[in-house]
C-alpha positions in Angstrom: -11.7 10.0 -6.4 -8.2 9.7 -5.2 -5.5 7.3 -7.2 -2.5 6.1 -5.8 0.5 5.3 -8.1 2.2 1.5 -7.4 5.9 1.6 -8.0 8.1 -1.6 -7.9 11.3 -1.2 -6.1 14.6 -3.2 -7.1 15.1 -5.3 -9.0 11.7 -3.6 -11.2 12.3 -0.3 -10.4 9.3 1.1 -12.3 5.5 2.3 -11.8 3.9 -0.8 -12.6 0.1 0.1 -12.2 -2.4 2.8 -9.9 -5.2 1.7 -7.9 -8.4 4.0 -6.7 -9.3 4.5 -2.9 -12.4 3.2 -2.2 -12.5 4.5 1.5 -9.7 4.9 4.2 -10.2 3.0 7.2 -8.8 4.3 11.1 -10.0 1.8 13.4 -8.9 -0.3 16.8 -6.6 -2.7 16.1 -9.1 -5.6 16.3 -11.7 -4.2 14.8 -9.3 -3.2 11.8 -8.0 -7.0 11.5 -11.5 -7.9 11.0 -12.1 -5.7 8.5 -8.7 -6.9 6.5 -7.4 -9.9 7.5 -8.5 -11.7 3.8 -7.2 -9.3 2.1 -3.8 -8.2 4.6 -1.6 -10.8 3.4 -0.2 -11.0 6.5 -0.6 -12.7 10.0 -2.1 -11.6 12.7 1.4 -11.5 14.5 2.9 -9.7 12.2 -0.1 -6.7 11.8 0.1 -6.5 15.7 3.8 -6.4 15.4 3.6 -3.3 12.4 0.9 -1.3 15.0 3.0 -1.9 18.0 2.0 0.6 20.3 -0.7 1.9 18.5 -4.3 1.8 19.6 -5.4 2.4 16.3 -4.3 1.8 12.8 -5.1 2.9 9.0 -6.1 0.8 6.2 -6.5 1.7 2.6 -9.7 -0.4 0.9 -9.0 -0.6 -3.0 -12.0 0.0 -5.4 -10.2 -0.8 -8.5 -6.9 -1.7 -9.8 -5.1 -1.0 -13.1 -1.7 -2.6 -14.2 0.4 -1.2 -16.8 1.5 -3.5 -19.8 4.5 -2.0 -20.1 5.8 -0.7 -16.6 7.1 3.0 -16.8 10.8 4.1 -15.4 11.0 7.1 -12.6 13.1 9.0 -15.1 9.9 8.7 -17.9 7.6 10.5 -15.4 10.3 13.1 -14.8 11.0 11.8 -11.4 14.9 11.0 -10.2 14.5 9.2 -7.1 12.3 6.7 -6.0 9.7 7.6 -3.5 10.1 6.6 0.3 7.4 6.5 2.0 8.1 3.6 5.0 10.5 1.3 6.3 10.6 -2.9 6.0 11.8 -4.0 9.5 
């Protein structure tokens, strides 16, 4: 079972939970927006927009989610940057 750590950028700036992968998804576009779109967040327009030239795309499908009480700063988990893992456009 896999785990991936949520941290909160600015103004948080701490981990504030972790969720477990339930399955990764790699699918056509359409098919993929089917599979997510209650759950995305997002428009249409704007997941088309984020796959732009892509034939396919990846999806992550939570299995369960835990949030910390008290959210835990970088520096607590011996960490001293923040992680950077994509860009907002």
């Amino acid at each position: 079972m896999a785990t991936v750590v949520v941290y909160a950028s600015y103004p948080i700036k701490r981990v504030i939970g972790e969720f477990e992968i339930e399955e990764i998804l790699h699918e056509g576009l359409e098919a993929l927006w089917k599979k997510t779109e209650c759950y995305a967040g997002i428009t249409k327009k704007r997941f088309l927009d984020y796959f732009e030239n892509r034939e396919k795309g990846y999806a992550i499908k939570v299995k369960e989610t835990r949030i910390y009480n008290t959210p835990i700063p970088l520096n607590k988990l011996m960490v001293l940057c923040p992680p950077q893992s994509f860009t907002y456009l």
